[in-house]
ZATORLUM-731585 format. One record per residue (C-alpha): residue number from 0; chain; residue in one letter; y, x, z. Coordinates in steps of 0.05 Angstrom, whole numbers. Example, Ala and Ser with C-alpha at 12.3 -4.5 7.8 and 13.67 -1.06 7.14 Angstrom:
ZATORLUM-731585
(0; A; a; (-90; 246; 156));
(1; A; s; (-21; 273; 143));
end
This chain:
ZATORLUM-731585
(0; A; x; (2346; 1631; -251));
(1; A; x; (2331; 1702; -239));
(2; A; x; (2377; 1755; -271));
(3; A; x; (2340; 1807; -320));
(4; A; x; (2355; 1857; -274));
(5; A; x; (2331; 1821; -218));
(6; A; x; (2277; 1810; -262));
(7; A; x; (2249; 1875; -282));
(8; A; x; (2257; 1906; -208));
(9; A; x; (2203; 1848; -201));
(10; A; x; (2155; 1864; -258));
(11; A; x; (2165; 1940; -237));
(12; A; x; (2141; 1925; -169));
(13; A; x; (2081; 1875; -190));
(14; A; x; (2057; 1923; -248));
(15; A; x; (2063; 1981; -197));
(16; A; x; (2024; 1943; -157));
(17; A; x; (1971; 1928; -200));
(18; A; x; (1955; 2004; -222));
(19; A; x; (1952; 2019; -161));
(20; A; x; (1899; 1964; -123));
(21; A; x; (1831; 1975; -118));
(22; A; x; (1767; 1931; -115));
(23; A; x; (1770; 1924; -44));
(24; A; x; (1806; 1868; 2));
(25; A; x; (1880; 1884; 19));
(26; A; x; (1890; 1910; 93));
(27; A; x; (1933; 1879; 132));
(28; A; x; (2005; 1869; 118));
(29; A; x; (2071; 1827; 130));
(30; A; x; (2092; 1757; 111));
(31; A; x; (2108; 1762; 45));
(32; A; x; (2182; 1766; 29));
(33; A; x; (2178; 1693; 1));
(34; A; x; (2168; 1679; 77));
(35; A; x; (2204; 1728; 113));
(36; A; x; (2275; 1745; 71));
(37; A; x; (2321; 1686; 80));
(38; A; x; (2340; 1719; 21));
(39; A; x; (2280; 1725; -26));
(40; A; x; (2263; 1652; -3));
(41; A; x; (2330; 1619; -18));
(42; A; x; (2337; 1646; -87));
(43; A; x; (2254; 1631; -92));
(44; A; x; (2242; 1559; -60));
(45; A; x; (2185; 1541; -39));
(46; A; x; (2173; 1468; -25));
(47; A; x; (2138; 1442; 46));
(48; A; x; (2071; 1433; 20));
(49; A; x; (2038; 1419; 87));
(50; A; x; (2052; 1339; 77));
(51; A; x; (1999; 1339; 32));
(52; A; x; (1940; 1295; 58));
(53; A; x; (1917; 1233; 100));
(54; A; x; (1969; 1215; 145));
(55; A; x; (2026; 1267; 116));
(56; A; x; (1979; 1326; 133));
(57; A; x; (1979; 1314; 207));
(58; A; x; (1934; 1245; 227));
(59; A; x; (1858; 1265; 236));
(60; A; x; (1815; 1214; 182));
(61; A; x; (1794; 1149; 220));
(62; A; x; (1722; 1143; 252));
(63; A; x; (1717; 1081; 276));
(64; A; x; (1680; 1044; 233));
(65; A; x; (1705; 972; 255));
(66; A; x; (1645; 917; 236));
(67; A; x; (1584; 944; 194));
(68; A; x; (1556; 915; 135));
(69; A; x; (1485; 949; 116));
(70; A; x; (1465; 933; 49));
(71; A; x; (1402; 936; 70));
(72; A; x; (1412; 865; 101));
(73; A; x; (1425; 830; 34));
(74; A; x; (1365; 864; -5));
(75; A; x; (1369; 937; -19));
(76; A; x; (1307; 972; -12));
(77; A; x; (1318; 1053; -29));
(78; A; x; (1267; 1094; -68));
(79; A; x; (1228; 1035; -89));
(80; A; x; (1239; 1043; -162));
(81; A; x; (1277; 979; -171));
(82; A; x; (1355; 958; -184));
(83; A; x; (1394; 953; -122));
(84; A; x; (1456; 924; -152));
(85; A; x; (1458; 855; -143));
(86; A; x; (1442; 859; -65));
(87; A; x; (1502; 916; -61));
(88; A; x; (1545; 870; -91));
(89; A; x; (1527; 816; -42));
(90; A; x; (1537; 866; 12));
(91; A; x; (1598; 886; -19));
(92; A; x; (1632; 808; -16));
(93; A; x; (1598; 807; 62));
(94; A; x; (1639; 864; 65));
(95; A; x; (1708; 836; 33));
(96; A; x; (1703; 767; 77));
(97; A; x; (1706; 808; 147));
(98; A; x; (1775; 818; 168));
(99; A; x; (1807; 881; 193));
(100; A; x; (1762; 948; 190));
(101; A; x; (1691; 947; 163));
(102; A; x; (1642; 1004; 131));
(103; A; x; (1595; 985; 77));
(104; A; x; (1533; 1027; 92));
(105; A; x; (1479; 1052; 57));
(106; A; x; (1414; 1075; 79));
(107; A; x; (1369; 1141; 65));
(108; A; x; (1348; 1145; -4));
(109; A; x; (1363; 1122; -71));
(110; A; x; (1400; 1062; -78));
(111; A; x; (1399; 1043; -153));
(112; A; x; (1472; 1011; -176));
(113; A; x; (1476; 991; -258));
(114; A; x; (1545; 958; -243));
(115; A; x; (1620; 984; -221));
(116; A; x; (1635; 974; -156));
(117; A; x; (1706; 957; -140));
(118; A; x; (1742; 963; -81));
(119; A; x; (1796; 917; -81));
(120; A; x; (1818; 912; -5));
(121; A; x; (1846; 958; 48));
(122; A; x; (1802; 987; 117));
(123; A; x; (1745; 987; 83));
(124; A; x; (1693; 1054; 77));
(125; A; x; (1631; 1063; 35));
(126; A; x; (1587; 1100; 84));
(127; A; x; (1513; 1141; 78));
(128; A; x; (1474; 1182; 119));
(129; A; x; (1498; 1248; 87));
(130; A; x; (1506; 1288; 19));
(131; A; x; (1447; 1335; 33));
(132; A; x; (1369; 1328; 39));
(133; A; x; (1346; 1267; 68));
(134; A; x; (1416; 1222; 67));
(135; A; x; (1444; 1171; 16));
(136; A; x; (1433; 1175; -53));
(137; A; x; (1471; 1126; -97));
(138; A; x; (1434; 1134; -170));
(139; A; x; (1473; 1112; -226));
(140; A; x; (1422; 1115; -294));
(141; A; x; (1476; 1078; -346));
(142; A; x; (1537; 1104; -370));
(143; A; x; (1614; 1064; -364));
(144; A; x; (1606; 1059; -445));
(145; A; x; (1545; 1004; -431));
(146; A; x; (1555; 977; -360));
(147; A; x; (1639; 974; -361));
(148; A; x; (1656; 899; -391));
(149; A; x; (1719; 893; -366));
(150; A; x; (1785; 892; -397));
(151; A; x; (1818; 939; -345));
(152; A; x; (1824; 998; -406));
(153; A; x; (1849; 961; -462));
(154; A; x; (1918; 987; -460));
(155; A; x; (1877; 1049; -458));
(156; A; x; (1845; 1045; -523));
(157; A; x; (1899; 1008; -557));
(158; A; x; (1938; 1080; -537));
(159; A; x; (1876; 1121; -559));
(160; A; x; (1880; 1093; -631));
(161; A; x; (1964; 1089; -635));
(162; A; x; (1968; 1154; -625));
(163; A; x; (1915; 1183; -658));
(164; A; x; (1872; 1218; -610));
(165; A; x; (1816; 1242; -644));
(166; A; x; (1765; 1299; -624));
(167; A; x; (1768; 1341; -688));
(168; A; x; (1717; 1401; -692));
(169; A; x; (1705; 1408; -766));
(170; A; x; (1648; 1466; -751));
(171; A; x; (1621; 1416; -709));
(172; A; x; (1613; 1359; -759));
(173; A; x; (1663; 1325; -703));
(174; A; x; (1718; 1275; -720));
(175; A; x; (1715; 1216; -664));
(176; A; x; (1771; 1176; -626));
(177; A; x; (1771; 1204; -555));
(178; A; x; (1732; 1155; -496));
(179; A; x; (1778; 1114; -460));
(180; A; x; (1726; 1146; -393));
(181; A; x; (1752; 1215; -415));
(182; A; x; (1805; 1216; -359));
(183; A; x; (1793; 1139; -330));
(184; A; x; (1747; 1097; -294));
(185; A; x; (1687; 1103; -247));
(186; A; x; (1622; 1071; -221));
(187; A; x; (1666; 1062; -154));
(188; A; x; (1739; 1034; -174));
(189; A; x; (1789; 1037; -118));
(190; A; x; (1849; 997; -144));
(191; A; x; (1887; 936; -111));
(192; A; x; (1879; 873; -162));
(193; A; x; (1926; 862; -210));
(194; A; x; (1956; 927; -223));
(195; A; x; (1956; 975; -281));
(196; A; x; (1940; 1044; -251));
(197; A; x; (1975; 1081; -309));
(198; A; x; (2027; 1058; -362));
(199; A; x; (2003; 1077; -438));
(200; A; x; (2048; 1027; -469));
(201; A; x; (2124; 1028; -452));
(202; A; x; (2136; 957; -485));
(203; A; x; (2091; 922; -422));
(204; A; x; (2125; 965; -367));
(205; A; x; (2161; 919; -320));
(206; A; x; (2208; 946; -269));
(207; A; x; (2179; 955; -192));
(208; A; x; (2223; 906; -146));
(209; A; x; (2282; 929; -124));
(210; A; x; (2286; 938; -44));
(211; A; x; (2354; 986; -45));
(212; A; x; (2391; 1040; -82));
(213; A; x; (2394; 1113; -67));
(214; A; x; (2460; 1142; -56));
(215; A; x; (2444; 1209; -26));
(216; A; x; (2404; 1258; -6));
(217; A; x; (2377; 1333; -4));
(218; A; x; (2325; 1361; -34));
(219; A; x; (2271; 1383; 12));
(220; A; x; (2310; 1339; 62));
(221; A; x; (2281; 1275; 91));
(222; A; x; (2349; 1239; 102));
(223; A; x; (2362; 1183; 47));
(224; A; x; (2424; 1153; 49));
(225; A; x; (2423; 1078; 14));
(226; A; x; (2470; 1021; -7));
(227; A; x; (2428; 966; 29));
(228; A; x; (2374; 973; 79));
(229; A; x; (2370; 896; 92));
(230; A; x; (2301; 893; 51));
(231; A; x; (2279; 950; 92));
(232; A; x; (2233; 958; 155));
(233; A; x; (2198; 1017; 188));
(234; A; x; (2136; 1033; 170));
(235; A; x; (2147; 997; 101));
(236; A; x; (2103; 1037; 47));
(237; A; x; (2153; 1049; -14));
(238; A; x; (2157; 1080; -76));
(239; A; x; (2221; 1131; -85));
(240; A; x; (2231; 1130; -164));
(241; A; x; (2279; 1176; -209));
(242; A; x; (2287; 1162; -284));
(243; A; x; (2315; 1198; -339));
(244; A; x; (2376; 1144; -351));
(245; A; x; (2410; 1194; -400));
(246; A; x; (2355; 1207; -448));
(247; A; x; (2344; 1276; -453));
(248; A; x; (2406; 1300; -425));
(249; A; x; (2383; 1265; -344));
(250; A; x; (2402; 1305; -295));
(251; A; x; (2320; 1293; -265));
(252; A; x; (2295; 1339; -321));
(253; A; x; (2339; 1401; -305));
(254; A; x; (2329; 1394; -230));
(255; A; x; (2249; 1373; -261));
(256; A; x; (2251; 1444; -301));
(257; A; x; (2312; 1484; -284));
(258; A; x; (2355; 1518; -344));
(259; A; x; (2296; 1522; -389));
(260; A; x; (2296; 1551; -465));
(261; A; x; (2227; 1503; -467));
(262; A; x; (2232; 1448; -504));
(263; A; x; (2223; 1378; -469));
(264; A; x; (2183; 1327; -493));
(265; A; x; (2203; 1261; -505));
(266; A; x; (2166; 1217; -462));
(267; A; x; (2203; 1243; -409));
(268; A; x; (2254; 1188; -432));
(269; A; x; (2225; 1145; -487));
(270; A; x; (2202; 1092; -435));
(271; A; x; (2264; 1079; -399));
(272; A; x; (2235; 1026; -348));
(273; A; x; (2174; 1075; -326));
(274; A; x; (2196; 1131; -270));
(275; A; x; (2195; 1203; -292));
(276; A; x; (2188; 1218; -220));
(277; A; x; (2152; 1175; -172));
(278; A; x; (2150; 1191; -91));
(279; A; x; (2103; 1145; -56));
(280; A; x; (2128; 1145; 25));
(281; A; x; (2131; 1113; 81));
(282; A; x; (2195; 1093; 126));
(283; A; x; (2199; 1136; 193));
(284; A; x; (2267; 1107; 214));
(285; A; x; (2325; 1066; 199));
(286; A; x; (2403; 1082; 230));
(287; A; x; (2451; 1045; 184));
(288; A; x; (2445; 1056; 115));
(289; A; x; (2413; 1134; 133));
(290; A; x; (2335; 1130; 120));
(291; A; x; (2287; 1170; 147));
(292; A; x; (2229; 1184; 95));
(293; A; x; (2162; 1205; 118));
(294; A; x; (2169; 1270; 68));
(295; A; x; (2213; 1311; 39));
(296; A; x; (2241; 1284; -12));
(297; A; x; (2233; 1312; -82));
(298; A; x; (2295; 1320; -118));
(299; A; x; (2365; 1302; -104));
(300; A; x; (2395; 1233; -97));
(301; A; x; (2465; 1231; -120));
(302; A; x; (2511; 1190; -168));
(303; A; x; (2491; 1226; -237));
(304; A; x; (2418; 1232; -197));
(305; A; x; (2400; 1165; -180));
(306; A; x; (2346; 1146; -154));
(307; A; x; (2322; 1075; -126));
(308; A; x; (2267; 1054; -70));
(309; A; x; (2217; 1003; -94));
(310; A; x; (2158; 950; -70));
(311; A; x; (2094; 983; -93));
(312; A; x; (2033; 950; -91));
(313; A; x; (1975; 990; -54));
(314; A; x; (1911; 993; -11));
(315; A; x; (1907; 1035; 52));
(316; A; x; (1852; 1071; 95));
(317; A; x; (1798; 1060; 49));
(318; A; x; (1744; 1126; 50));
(319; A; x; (1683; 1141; 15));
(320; A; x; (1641; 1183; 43));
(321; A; x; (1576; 1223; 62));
(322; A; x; (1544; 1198; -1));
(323; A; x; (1507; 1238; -60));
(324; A; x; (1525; 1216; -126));
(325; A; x; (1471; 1227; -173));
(326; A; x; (1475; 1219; -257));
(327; A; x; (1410; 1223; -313));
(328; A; x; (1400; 1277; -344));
(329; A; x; (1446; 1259; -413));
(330; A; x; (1476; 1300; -467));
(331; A; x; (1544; 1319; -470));
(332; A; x; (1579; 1297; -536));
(333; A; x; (1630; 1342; -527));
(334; A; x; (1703; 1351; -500));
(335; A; x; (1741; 1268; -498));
(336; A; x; (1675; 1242; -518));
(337; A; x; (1647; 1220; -451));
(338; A; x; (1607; 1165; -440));
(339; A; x; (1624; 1148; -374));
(340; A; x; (1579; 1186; -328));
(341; A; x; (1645; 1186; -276));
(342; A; x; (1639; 1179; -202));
(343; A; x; (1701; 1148; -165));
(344; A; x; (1765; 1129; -194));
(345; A; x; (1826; 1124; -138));
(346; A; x; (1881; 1088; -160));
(347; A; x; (1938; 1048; -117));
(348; A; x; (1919; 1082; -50));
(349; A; x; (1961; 1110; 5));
(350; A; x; (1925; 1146; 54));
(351; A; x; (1859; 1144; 29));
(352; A; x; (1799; 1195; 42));
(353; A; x; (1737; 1218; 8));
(354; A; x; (1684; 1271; 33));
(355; A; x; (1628; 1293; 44));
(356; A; x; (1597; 1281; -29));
(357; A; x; (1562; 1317; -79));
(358; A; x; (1566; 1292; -148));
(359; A; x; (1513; 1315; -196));
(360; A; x; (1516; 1318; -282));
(361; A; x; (1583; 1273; -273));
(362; A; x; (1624; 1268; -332));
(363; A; x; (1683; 1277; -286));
(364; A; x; (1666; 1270; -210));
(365; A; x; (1733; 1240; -183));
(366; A; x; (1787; 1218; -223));
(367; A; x; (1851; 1190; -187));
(368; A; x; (1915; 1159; -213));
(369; A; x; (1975; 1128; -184));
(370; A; x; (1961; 1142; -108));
(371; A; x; (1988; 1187; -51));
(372; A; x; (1967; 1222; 20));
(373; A; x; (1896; 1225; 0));
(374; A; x; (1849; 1281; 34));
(375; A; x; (1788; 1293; -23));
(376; A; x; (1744; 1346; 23));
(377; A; x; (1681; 1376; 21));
(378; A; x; (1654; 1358; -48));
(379; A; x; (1612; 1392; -90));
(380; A; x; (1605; 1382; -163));
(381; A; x; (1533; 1401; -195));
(382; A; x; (1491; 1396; -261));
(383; A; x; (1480; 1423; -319));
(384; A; x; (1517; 1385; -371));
(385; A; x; (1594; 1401; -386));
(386; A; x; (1640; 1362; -349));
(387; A; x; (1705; 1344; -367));
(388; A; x; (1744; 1345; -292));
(389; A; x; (1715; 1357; -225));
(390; A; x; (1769; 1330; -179));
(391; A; x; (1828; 1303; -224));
(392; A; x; (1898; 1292; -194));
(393; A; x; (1940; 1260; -234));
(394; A; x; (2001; 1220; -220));
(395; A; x; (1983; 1233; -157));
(396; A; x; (2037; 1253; -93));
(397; A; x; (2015; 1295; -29));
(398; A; x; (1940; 1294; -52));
(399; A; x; (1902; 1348; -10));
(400; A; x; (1836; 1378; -43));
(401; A; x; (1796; 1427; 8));
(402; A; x; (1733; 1454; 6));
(403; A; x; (1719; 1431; -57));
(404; A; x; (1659; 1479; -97));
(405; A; x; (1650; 1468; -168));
(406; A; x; (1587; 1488; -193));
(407; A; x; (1581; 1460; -256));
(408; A; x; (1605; 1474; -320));
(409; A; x; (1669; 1443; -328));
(410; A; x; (1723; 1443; -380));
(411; A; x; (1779; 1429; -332));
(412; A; x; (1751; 1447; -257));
(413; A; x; (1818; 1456; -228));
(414; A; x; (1868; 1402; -258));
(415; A; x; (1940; 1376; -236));
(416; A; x; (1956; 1325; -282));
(417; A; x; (2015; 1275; -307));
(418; A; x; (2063; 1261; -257));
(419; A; x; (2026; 1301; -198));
(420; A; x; (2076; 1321; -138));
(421; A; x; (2067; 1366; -80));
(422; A; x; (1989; 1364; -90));
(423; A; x; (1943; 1416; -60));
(424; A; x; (1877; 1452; -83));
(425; A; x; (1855; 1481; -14));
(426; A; x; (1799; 1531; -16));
(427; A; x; (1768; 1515; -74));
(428; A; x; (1721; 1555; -105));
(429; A; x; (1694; 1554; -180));
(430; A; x; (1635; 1596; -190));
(431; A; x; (1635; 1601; -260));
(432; A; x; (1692; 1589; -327));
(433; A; x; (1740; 1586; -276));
(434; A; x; (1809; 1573; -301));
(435; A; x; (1876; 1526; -272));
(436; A; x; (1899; 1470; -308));
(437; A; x; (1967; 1443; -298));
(438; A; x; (1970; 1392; -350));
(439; A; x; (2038; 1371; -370));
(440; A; x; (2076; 1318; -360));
(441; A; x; (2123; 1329; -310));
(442; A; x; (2070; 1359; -262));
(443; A; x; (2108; 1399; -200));
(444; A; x; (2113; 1427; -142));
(445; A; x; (2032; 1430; -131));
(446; A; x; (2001; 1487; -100));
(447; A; x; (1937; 1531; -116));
(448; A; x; (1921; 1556; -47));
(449; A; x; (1865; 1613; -28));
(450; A; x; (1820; 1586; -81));
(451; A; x; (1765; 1635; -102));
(452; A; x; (1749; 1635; -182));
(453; A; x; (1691; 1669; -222));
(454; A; x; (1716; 1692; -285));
(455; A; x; (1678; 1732; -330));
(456; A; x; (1737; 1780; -374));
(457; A; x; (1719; 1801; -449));
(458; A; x; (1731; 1863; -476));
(459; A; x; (1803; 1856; -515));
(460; A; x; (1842; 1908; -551));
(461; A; x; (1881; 1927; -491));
(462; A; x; (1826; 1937; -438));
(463; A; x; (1791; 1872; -410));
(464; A; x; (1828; 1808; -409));
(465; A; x; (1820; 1742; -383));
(466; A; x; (1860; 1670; -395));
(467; A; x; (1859; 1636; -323));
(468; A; x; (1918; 1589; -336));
(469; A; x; (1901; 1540; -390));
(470; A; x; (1949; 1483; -399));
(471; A; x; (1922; 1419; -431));
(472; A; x; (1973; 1359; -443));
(473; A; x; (2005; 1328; -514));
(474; A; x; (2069; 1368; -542));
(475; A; x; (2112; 1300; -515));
(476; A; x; (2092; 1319; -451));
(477; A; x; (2107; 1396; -449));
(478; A; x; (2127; 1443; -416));
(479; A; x; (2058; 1460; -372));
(480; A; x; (2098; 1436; -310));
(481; A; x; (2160; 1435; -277));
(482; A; x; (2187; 1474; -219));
(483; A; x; (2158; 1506; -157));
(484; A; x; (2082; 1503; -177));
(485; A; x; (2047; 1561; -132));
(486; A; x; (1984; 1598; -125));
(487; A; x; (1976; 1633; -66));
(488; A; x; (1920; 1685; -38));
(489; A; x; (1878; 1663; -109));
(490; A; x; (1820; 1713; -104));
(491; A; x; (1784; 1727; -173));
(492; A; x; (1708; 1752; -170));
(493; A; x; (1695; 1793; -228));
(494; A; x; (1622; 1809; -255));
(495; A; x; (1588; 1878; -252));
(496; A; x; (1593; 1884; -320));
(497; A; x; (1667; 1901; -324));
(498; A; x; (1675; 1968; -300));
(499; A; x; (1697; 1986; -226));
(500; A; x; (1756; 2032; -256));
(501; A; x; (1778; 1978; -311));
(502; A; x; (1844; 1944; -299));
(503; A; x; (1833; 1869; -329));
(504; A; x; (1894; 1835; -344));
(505; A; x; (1902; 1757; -328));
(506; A; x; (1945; 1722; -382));
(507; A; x; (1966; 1650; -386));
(508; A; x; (1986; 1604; -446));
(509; A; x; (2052; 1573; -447));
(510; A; x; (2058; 1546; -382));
(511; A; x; (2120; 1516; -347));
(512; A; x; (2190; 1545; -312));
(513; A; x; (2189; 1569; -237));
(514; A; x; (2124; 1581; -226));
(515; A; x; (2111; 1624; -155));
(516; A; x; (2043; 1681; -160));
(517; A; x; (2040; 1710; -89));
(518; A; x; (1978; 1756; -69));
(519; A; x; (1940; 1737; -127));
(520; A; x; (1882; 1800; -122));
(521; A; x; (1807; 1812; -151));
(522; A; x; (1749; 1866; -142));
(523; A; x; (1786; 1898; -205));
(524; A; x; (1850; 1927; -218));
(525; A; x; (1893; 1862; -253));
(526; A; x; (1954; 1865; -291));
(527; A; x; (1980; 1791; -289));
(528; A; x; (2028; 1769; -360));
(529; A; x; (2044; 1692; -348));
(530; A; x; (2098; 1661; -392));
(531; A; x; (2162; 1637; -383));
(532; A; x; (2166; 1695; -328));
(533; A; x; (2141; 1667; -259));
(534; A; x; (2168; 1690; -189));
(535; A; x; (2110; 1743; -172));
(536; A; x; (2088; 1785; -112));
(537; A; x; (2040; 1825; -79));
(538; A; x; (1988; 1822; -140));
(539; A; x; (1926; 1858; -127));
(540; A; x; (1926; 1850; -52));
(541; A; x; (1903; 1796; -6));
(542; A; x; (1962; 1762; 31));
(543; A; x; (1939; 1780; 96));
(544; A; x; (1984; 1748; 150));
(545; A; x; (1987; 1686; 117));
(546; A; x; (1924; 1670; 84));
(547; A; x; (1937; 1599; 70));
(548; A; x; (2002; 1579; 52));
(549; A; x; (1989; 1505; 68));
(550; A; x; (1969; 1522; 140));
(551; A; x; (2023; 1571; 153));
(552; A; x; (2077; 1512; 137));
(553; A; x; (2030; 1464; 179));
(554; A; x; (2029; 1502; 233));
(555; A; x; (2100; 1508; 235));
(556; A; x; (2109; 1433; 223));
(557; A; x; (2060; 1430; 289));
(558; A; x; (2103; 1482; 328));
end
């Protein structure tokens, strides 16, 4: 923790700062001292986000597309007007019978689909001709809430109504039980068979096999030192799994949140067989009991630390891409009262891909759970009606989101979610209600990174004033997040209608501990307030010399 005088020579030299930038882009200056004091950077960590991605960051996405199965061969005839389902689905098993790598394609033009595709097998792509004019439309006219008959979100629902999670809006006339599609499912499922993608009822969680216990390791280190490799092999996909085995006095939620006045919620500990931490990695090497992990390793592995590496079931290389998703015009019910309109839920994957899409009047356009070293790139979220998420990322590890544009309204356009690690928003740019949700539950160590947001401030009593930080998440999952969350080189377009001379200040709600703001800067004068008191630099200017924090540390990785 900082020291209040440690503190205020900060907030002196971020407020300074901020009176003095002006709506122009910074010039050109140093690494920030984050990067360059070995100082600064000890007492301000900032963890190796660059393993974020397909492959760890560093393996291009696969393009060989191994044995091709058109749809078109088993009866799908685009923009005749008719249902395409059934002859996808016979495509789809054509698909699932050919071993080793095959792409499902799909032709110019509408294909009509009334039915949830599920992807239940690894090296497998869903393939079209493009997002733009003239590619691969897949048209989906029926909502989850009519066309979803399975039983795969009953512990779902049975959660929904135990803990009461009702949409209350009394000027509304509104007082419904939240939709189990509100932050689940998809018309394409991605999720090995047999699994639960997220636990919502502690009584049916079932310990992970045990492959060996953790004695030791750094964090930020990739050395794991165990009591038994014997059930161990290289190249072994694994899951790396703290929990809070002291109720709320674990040593995982103070190196989770640091010395914290916040209050902790109690699912943190509640469900004593479900990991409050979960690493998803692969084994690089093995040299006695000393394993080499494919990433840094979150926290600490010690004796009042423990931590344990177990089987986890999972698909691997599957990618959808190069697709339009298209939705009905529909209304929106309002906020937890989707229908279903959702594109592609990604659950149980490591290394997984999707890009090239555009997703239009989605409810939520991709929703993922339970998966790591996914690349979600070049997607674009359109429409008119409200949406509830863009791109979620939620219990997700080394998830990297680039390029992403979100066009649409959206309640939540930028969200890290339960149990998200070392994820990355890369480049993203909201163009309008732009805010960043990191949405409790033990959320950390995910990064924000040169994203460009359109906010539109309101006159307030102290100038103009904008919220860009708003938290969702239930009280048992507070705080906002947990240590080392970042935005870096955030640049905030800001309307005409403020005035050029106005200084706008960018508030938060109650977020989370040890949160890092470097070079966040507008076309207006800001004066950033974020609470509990972040690590913050360089406000108001452009962060020149680095511009992208997660290709500054992959380069480096590279070098």
């Amino acid at each position: 923790m900082m020291s209040g005088k440690r503190r205020r020579r900060l907030v002196s030299g971020w407020l300074l700062g901020a009176m003095l930038a002006v709506p122009v882009y910074a010039k050109a200056q140093q690494l920030p001292a984050i990067l360059s004091d070995r100082t600064v950077a000890a007492a301000n960590p900032l963890p190796d986000f660059s393993y974020a991605g397909y492959g760890f960051g560093l393996a291009p996405i696969p393009t060989d597309s191994g044995t091709i199965v058109d749809v078109t061969d088993h009866g799908a005839v685009a923009d005749d007007g008719l249902d395409d389902t059934k002859a996808v689905l016979r495509a789809l098993a054509a698909a699932n019978a050919v071993p080793g790598k095959v792409t499902l394609r799909f032709p110019k033009g509408r294909t009509q689909i009334t039915e949830v595709l599920r992807i239940t097998r690894s090296d497998i792509v869903l393939d079209g001709a493009g997002s733009g004019p003239g590619g691969s439309e897949l048209w989906f006219p029926r909502p989850l809430k009519i066309i979803d008959n399975s039983s795969d979100f009953d512990e779902l629902r049975d959660y929904l109504v135990r803990e009461k999670k009702q949409q209350v809006e009394p000027e509304q006339n509104i007082d419904y039980l939240f939709t189990e599609y509100s932050w689940a499912g998809g018309m394409i499922v991605v999720r090995p068979e047999a699994t639960r993608p997220v636990s919502y009822d502690g009584s049916k969680d079932v310990r992970d096999p045990l492959l060996a216990n953790g004695v030791s390791g750094k964090q930020f280190g990739r050395a794991l030192t165990v009591d038994d490799p014997a059930k161990l092999r290289v190249g072994d996909v694994v899951q790396l799994q703290w929990f809070s085995v002291d109720g709320p006095r674990s040593q995982i939620l103070k190196s989770l949140y640091g010395d914290t006045d916040l209050p902790i919620g109690s699912h943190h500990w509640t469900s004593p067989k479900r990991p409050v931490v979960a690493q998803m990695t692969r084994i690089a090497a093995i040299r006695g009991r000393i394993v080499t992990l494919g990433d840094p390793l979150l926290h600490d592995v010690r004796a009042d630390q423990p931590a344990v590496l177990a089987k986890w079931k999972h698909l691997t290389n599957v990618g959808i891409q190069n697709l339009r998703l298209q939705f009905p015009e529909s209304p929106s019910f309002g906020h937890h009262l989707e229908q279903g309109y959702n594109g592609i839920y990604m659950t149980g994957v490591f290394d997984g891909w999707i890009k090239d899409l555009v997703i239009d009047r989605s409810d939520s356009g991709i929703l993922t759970d339970n998966a790591a070293n996914l690349t979600i790139a070049d997607v674009t979220t359109t429409g008119d009606r409200r949406a509830h998420y863009s791109v979620h990322v939620g219990a997700v590890h080394n998830a990297l989101v680039k390029d992403l544009k979100v066009e649409n309204p959206v309640i939540h356009p930028l969200s890290v979610n339960t149990r998200s690690t070392r994820s990355v928003f890369l480049r993203a740019v909201v163009t309008r209600d732009a805010i960043i949700d990191q949405h409790s539950g033990s959320n950390h160590q995910n990064l924000f990174d040169q994203i460009v947001m359109h906010i539109d401030p309101k006159p307030a009593k102290a100038g103009w004033e904008y919220q860009l930080w708003v938290g969702g998440g239930a009280p048992y999952w507070k705080p906002g997040h947990g240590l080392y969350n970042t935005l870096w080189n955030a640049r905030l377009v800001i309307p005409d209608s403020v005035p050029a001379d106005a200084m706008v200040r960018i508030t938060s709600g109650l977020e989370g501990p040890g949160e890092r703001i470097v070079g966040l800067h507008a076309n207006r004068a800001i004066d950033v307030r974020y609470t509990p008191a972040p690590y913050i630099a360089g406000t108001g200017q452009a962060v020149a010399a680095a511009p992208s924090l997660y290709d500054y540390q992959l380069a480096r990785r590279r070098r």
